[in-house]
C-alpha positions in Angstrom: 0.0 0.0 0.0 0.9 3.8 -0.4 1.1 6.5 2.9 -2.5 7.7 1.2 -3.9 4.3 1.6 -2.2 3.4 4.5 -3.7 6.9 6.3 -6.7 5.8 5.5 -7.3 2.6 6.4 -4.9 1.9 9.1 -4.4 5.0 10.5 -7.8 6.7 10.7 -9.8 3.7 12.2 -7.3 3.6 14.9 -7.2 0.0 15.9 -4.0 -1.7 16.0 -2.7 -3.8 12.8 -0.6 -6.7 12.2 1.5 -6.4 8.9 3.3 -9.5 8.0 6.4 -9.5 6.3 6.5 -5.2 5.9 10.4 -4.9 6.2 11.6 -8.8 5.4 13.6 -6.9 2.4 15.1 -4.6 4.9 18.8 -4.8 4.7 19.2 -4.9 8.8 16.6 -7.4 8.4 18.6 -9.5 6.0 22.1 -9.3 7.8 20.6 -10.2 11.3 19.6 -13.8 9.5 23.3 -14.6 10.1 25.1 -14.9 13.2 27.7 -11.8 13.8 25.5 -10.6 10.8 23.5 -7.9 12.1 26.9 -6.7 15.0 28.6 -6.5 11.8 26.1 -4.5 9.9 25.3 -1.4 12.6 28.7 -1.5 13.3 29.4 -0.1 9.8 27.3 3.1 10.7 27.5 3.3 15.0 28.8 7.2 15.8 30.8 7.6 18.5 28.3 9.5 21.0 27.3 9.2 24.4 24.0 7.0 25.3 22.4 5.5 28.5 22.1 2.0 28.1 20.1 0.0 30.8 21.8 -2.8 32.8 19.8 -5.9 34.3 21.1 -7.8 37.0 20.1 -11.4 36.2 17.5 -11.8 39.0 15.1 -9.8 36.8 15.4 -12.1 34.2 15.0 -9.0 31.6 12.6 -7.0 33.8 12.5 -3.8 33.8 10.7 -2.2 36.5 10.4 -0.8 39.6 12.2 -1.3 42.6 9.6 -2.7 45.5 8.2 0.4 46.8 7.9 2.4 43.4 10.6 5.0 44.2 13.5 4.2 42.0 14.2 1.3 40.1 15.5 -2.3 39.6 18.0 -1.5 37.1 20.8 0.4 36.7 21.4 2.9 34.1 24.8 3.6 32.7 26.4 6.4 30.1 29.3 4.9 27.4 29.6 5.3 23.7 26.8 3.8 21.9 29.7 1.4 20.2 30.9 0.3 23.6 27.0 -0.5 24.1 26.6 -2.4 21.1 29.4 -4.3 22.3 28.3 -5.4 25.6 25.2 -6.4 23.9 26.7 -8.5 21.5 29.4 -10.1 23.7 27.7 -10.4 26.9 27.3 -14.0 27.8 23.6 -14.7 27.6 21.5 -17.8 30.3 19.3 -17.0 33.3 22.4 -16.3 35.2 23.5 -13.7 33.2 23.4 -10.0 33.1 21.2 -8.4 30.4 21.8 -4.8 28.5 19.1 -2.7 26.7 19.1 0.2 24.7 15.8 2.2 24.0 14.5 4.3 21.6 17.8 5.5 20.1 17.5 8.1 17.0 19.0 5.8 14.4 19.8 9.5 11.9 22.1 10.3 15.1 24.0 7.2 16.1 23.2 5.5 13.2 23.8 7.9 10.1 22.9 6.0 6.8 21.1 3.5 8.3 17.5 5.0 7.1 18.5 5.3 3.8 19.4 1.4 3.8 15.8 0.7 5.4 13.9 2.8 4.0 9.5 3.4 5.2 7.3 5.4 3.2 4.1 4.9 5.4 5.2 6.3 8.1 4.7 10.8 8.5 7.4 12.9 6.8 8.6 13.7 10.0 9.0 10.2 11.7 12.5 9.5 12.2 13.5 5.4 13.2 14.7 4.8 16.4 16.3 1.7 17.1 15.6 -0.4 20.2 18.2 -3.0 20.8 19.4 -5.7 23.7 18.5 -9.1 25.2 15.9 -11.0 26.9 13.5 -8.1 27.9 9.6 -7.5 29.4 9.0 -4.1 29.1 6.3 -2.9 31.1 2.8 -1.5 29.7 2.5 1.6 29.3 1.4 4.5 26.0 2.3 6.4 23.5 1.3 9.8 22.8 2.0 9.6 19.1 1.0 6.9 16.4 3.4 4.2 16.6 4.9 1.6 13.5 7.0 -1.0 14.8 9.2 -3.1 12.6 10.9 -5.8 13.8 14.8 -6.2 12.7 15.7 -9.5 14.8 13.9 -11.7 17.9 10.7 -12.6 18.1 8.8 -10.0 20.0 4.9 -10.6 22.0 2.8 -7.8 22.7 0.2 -7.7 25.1 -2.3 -4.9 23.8 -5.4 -2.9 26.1 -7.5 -0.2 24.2 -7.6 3.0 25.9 -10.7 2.8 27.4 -9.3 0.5 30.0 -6.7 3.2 32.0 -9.8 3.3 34.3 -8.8 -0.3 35.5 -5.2 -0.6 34.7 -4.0 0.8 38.0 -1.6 3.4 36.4 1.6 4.2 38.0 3.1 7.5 38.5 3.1 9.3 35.4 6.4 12.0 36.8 8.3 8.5 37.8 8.8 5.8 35.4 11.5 3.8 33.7 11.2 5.8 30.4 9.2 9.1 29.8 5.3 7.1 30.1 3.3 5.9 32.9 3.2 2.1 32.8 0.1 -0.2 34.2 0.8 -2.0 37.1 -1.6 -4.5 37.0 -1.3 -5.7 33.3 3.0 -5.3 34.2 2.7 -7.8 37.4 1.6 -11.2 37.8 -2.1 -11.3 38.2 -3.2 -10.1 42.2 -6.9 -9.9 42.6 -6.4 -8.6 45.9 -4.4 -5.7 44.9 -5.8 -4.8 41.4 -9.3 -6.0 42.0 -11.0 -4.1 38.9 -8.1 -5.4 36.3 -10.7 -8.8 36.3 -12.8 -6.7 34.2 -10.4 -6.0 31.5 -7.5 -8.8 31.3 -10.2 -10.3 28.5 -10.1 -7.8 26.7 -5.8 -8.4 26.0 -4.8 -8.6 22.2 -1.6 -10.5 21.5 0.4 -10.3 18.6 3.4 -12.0 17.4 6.3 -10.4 15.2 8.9 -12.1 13.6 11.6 -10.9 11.8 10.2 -8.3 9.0 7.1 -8.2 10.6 5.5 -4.9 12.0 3.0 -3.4 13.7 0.8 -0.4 13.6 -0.1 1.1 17.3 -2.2 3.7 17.3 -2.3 6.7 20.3 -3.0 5.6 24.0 -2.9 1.7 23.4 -1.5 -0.1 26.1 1.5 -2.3 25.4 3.7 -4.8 26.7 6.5 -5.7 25.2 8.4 -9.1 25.6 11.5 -9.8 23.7 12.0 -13.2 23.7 15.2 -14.1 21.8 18.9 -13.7 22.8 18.6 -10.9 20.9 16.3 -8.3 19.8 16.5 -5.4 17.8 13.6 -3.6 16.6 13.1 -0.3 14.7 10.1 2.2 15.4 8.7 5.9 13.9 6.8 7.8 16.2 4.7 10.4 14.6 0.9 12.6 14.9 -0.5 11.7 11.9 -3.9 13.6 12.5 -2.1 16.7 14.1 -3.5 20.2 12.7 -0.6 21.7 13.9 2.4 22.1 16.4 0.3 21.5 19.8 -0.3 18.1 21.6 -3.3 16.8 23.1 -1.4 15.6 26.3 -0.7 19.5 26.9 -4.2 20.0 26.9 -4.6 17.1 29.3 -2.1 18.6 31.6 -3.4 22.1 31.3 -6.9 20.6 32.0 -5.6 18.9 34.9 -4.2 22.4 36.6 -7.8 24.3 35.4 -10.2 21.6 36.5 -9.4 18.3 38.2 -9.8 19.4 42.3 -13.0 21.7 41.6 -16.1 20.3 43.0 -17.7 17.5 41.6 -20.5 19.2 40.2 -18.0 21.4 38.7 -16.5 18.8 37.2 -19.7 17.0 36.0 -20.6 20.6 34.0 -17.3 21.3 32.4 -17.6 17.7 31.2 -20.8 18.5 29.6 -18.9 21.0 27.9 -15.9 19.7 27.1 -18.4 16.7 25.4 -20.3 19.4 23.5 -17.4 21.5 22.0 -14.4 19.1 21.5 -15.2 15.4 21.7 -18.6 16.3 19.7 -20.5 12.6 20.4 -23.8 15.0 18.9 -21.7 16.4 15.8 -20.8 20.2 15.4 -21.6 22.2 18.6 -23.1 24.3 15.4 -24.7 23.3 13.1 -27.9 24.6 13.7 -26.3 27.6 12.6 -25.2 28.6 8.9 -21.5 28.1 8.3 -20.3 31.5 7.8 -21.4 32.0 11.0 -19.5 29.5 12.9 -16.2 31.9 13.9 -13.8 30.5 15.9 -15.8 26.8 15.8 -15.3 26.6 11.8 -12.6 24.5 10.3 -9.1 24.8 11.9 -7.5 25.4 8.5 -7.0 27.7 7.0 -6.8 30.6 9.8 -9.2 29.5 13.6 -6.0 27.1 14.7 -4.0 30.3 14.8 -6.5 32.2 15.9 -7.8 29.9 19.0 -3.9 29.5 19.6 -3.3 32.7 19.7 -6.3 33.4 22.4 -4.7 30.9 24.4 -1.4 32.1 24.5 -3.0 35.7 25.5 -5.3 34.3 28.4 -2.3 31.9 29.9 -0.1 35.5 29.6 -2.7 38.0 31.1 -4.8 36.5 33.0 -4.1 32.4 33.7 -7.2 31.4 31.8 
């Protein structure tokens, strides 16, 4: 398929999709089908810059997480050259006994220079850049994106554990200003299964898609889907773009969640319950335009966001938050 179609219908329904076999031409693809093959391919483009890698003792058997009272961590985190990180990862001995080494969402244009134009994706926004996501046996926590997610998978076999959005609710969310690596992760659907503790997760472990990728497989995540990520082989490399593919322009919806937190979360309850009413009327729109009663020439600020209102509702923003604090 083209970006167009893929847009379309992958994007735009946003429901997570399986694509078998997207990158099995990739050249990173192709050289991790041999052993050394794939050391011996990134090491042809590795920069020498600075990176935090993440070192496992082997008593978490790959597990990434929390230490047991959620305020640091069971890891350790150390800064080397990203080649002397490769290397631990490909020499390090590998077995349940054994130490493991992970490195995450690493801008492939930076320490990899080339290695796009070898593995080329067209589907993905003009701005997505790949990141590569390298190391050993690893369960990485569930947690979400912010930003429309396709994952290719280079080498390992890789299961993921998916929850739709609608299920934070029951997830038992962890702190969202504390975590192993920028998002909020799900206790409950990250531990084994304790009624006692997570009582409400019974209501939504049903509802768990998994999927399987292989080698030159991917994956489509859309926003807000809850993942787990479990990287079974001895090693795993995967490759990822992050991007908003239905963005209007530069601003994020998380900043309007935060903003909304700060302006509204600890008023009254029937506060609450009437800016919700409002919020449902003008922006999530379950009863169409909050306007169309009316003509639309006569919609202002509610008309289309293009070509001029997204400046102009910015714009009010920016003078409100400056003058007055909304």
């Amino acid at each position: 398929m083209d970006a167009a179609a893929f847009h379309k219908d992958i994007v735009e329904p946003c429901q997570p999709v399986a694509l078998s076999g997207l990158v099995k031409d990739w050249a990173a693809v192709r050289a991790a089908e041999a052993p050394g093959g794939l050391r011996a391919y990134l090491r042809r483009f590795a920069a020498v810059r600075p990176i935090e890698a993440f070192f496992g003792k082997p008593g978490i058997a790959g597990k990434y997480y929390y230490n047991g009272d959620l305020t640091g961590f069971n890891f350790e985190r150390r800064m080397m050259s990203f080649p002397e990180a490769l290397t631990a990862i490909f020499t390090q001995r590998h077995g349940p006994d054994a130490e493991t080494v992970y490195l995450g969402s690493v801008p492939a244009d930076d320490y990899l220079p080339g290695f796009a134009a070898e593995n080329s994706m067209a589907l993905a926004g003009a701005a997505a850049a790949p990141r590569l996501w390298i190391g050993h046996e690893a369960n990485i926590s569930s947690h979400y994106d912010a930003f429309d997610n396709l994952i290719c998978n280079v080498a390992g076999t890789r299961r993921f554990t998916l929850y739709p959005p609608d299920c934070i609710g029951k997830l038992y969310v962890g702190p969202i200003d504390n975590n192993m690596a920028g998002q909020p992760v799900s206790l409950a659907a990250s531990l084994p299964e304790d009624p006692e503790r997570f009582p409400l997760f019974a209501e939504v472990k049903d509802r768990a898609i998994h999927i399987v990728l292989e080698p030159g497989d991917a994956l489509y995540l859309p926003k807000l889907w809850w993942h787990q990520v479990e990287s079974t082989g001895s090693l795993n490399a995967m490759v990822n773009y992050w991007w908003d593919a239905t963005a209007s322009g530069p601003d994020a919806p998380y900043t309007a969640l935060l903003l909304a937190m700060i302006a509204i979360a600890e008023r009254p309850p029937a506060e609450r319950h009437a800016w919700k009413a409002f919020f449902d009327h003008y922006v999530f729109r379950g009863n169409g335009h909050p306007l169309a009663h009316l003509p639309p020439q006569q919609h202002g600020l509610l008309g289309p966001l293009k070509p001029d209102n997204y400046g102009r509702i910015r714009a009010r923003i920016m003078y409100l938050l400056r003058s007055f604090g909304g």
